[in-house]
N, C-alpha and C positions, 0 to 999 in steps of 0.2 A: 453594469449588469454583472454579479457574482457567476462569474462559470468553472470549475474544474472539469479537467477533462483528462481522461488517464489513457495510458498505451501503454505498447509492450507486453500482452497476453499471447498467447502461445499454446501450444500442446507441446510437449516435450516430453524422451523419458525417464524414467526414474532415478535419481544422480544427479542430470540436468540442471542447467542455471539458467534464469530469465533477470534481465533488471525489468522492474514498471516506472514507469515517469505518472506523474499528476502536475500538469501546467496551470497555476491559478490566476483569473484575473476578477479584478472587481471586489479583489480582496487587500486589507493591509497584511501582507503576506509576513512584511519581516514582525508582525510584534505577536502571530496565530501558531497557536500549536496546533499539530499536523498530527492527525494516523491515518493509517492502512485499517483497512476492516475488510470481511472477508464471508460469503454467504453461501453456501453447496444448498441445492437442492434436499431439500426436509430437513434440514438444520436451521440451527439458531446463527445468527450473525456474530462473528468473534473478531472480537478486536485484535489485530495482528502485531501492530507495532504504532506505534507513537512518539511524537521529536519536538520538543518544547522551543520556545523560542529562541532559549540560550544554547540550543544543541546536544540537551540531558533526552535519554532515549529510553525506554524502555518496552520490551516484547515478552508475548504468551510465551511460557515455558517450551511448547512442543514447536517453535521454531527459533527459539534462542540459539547464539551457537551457529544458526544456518543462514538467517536473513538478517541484514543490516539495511535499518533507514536511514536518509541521510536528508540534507535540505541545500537549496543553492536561493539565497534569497538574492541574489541579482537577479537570476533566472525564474524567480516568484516560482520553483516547480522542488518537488520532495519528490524522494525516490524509495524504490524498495529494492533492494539487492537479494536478488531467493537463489541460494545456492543448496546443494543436496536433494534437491527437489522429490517430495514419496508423491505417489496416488494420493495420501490423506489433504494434502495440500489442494486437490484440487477446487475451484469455487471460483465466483464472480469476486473480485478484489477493487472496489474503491476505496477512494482516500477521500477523507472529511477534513476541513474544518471543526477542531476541538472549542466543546464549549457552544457549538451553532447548528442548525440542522440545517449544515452545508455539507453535502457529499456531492460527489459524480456519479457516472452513470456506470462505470464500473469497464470493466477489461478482463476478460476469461483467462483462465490459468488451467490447464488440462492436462496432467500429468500422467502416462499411460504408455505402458509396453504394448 
């Protein structure tokens, strides 16, 4: 059974760092590339950051610079490192499965003075 499952959501204030985990199972984790996505109330879903199999990354401009993915294929789980943390940041953030419509169920990030 494919399950992701993500933590590490938080309210925090603005400045503020959170890391997220997503633990995958039921997946061949080391050959999938991984992103974070990210969905606020009346907005559209944006893809946050993404980590290829080989460890090649790449992130949406407006948190380049701030948040680093990374991946531990022992551990089958990818991470989002959110450092500088603004209000815009705020939204539900799961992590997918690239290439599959594998996601989780997602982990609150709520950034507010």
């Amino acid at each position: 059974q494919v399950q992701l499952t993500e933590s590490g959501g938080d309210m925090v204030q603005p400045g503020g760092s959170l890391r997220l985990s997503c633990a995958a199972s039921g997946v061949n984790f080391g050959i999938s590339g991984m992103a974070w996505y990210r969905q606020a109330p009346g907005r559209q879903r944006e893809l946050v950051a993404a980590i290829n199999n080989g460890g090649s990354t790449n992130y949406r401009p407006s948190v380049k610079g701030r948040f680093t993915i990374s991946r531990d294929n022992a551990e089958n789980t990818v991470y989002l490192q959110m450092n500088s943390l603004k209000p815009e940041d705020t939204a539900l953030y799961y992590c997918a499965v690239i290439g599959t419509g594998l996601r989780g169920q997602g982990t609150q990030v709520t950034v507010s003075s």
